[in-house]
N, C-alpha and C positions, 0 to 999 in steps of 0.2 A: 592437265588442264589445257584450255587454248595457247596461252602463252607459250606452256612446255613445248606444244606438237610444232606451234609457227615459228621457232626458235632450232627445233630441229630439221625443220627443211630448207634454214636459210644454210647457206656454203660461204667459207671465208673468203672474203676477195681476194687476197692472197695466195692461198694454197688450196681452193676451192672443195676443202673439207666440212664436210656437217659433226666432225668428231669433239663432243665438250667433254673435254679430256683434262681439266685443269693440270694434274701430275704431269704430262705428257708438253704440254701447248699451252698452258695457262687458263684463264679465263675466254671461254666463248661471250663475245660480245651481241646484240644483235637488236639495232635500232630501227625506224621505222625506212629509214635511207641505206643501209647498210653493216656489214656482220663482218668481223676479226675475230681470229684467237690473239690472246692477249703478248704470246712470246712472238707472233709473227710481224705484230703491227711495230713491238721492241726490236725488233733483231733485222728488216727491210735497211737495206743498208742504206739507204737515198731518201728515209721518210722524218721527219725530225716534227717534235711535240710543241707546236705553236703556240696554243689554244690554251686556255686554263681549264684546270684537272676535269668540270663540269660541261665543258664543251668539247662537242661530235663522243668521240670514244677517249673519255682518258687525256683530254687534251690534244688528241690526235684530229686534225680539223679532215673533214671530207673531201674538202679540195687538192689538200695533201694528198690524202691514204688515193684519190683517184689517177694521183701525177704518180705517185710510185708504184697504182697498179700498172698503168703507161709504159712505164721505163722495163718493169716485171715482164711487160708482153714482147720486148724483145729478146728477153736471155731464156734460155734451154735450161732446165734441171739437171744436174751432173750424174742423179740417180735415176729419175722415170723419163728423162727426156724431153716432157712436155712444157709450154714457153709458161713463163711466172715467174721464175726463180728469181726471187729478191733479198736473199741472204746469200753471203759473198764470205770468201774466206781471205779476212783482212789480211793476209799476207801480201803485199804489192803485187810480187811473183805469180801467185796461185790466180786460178783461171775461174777456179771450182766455184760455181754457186748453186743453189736448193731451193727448192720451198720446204718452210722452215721443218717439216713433216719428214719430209724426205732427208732433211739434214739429220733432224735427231734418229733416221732408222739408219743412217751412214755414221753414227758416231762421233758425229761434229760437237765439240767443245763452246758452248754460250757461255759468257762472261754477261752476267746480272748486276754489271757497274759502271760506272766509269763513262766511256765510248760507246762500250753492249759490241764488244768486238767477240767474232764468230772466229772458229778454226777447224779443218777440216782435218781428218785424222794426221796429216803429215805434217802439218803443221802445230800442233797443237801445245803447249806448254804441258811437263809432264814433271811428276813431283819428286823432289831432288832427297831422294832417301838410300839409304847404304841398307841391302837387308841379308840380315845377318845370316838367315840358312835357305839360300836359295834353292827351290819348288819343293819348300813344308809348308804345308797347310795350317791357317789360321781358323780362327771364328769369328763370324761378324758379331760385333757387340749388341746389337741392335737384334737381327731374327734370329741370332746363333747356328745359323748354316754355315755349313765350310765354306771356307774360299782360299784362293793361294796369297800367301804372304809376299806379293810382292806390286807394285802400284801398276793401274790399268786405268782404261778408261771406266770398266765397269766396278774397277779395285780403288777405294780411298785411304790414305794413311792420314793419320790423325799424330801431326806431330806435337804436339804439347805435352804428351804421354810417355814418358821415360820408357816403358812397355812398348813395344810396337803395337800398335792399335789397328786395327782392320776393317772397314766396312763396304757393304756394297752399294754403290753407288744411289742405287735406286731407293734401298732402305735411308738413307744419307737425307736425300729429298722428299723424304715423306714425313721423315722428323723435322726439318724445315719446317717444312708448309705447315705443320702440326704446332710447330711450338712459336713460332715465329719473332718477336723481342726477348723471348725466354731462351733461343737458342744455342746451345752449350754442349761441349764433348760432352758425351754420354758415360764418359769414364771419369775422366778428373774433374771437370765441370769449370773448363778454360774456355775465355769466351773470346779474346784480343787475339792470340794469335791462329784460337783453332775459329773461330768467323772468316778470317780475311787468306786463309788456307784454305776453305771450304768453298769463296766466293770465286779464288783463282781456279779452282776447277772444277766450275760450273755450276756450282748449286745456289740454286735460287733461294734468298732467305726473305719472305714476306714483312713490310713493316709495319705490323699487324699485333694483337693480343695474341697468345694463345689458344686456340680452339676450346681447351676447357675454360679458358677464362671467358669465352664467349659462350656459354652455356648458360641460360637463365637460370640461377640460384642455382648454380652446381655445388656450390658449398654450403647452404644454408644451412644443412645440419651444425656445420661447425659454430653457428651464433646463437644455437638453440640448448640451454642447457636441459639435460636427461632430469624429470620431475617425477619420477615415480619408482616406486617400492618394486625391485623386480625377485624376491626373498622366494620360493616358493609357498613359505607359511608366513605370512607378515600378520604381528602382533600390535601393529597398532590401529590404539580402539577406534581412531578416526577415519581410517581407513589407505590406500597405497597413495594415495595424492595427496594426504597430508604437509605442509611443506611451519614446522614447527620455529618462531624467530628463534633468526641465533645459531641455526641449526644447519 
């Protein structure tokens, strides 16, 4: 439709991408003034949410998102070079900044809490596990492809699970975004300490229903009881939808 096609040729003023990649970038935004993906206008180290949730993008006011495209046009991209880069790797030390595009193809670590603190591969907090047979192969819980048993950025360990548990990263945040308040190890179905493991390395957990829960009458059968005779030969004289009291 019109919308779709004027929505795809608008560019984030940030990372001046057209790509609506929710998994990837979040939410493409894109108003009658101006267009974000939703993890860039979060993670802009210098832009902060003034506005209430229904004002500009998210709370995010116009005159902001234009002061931190401003500040963006002075800094270089650590990965394509080009000026924008307004995610920073909160390490005081570190020099490194991104658009946020170019951060998640560099393997930069987002924290979805807190501050919304960014880390660049060397910097990055990395999950404090002992494994038991170093370069055996595991299976991810979730697509059941191999992966090596040992924590990576694209490797998650699910510590709630007596088991060493394994997943890959990407599969990790798809059941996120998927299950979203329902979110739980996919093994023991621990929610305390494998949520706030999951958020320290990176994964985005929406505060949202569940996607099946958001599905118009996804369960209706369930409030529907079965009313009829399904016998091949049914003998009664009034026929398969007779529903007899009592009975």
């Amino acid at each position: 439709d019109l919308l779709s096609e004027e929505k795809s040729s608008r560019v984030c003023v940030f990372c001046a991408r057209s790509d609506d990649n929710e998994l990837l970038y979040g939410k493409f935004y894109a108003n009658e003034d101006i267009a974000a993906h939703y993890y860039c206008l979060l993670f802009s180290s210098g832009l902060e949410q003034k506005g209430k949730d229904e004002e500009g993008i998210l709370g995010f006011l116009k005159q902001d998102i234009l002061k931190e495209y401003r500040r963006g046009s002075r800094l270089a991209c650590s990965k394509c070079k080009h000026i924008g880069a307004t995610v920073g790797c909160c390490n005081k030390l570190c020099k490194k900044t991104y658009h946020f595009p170019c951060g998640a193809d560099s393997r930069m670590l987002n924290q979805f809490f807190g501050a919304f603190h960014s880390y660049c591969v060397k910097h990055q907090p990395v999950q404090n596990v002992v494994v038991k047979n170093p370069g055996a192969k595991a299976t991810c819980t979730i697509c059941h492809d191999d992966i090596p048993a040992s924590p990576s950025f694209d490797v998650l360990w699910a510590p709630c699970c007596k088991k060493q548990s394994w997943f890959h990263r990407i599969c990790m945040q798809k059941l996120a975004l998927s299950a979203g308040y329902f979110f739980k190890c996919p093994i023991c179905s621990n929610t305390t300490l494998f949520c706030s493991e999951m958020k320290q390395c990176g994964i985005y957990i929406p505060e949202q229903d569940a996607s099946w829960e958001l599905e118009p009458n996804a369960f209706q059968e369930l409030v529907q009881r079965h009313n009829k005779c399904d016998h091949p030969s049914c003998i009664c004289p009034k026929g398969r939808t007779h529903d007899g009291e009592g009975t």
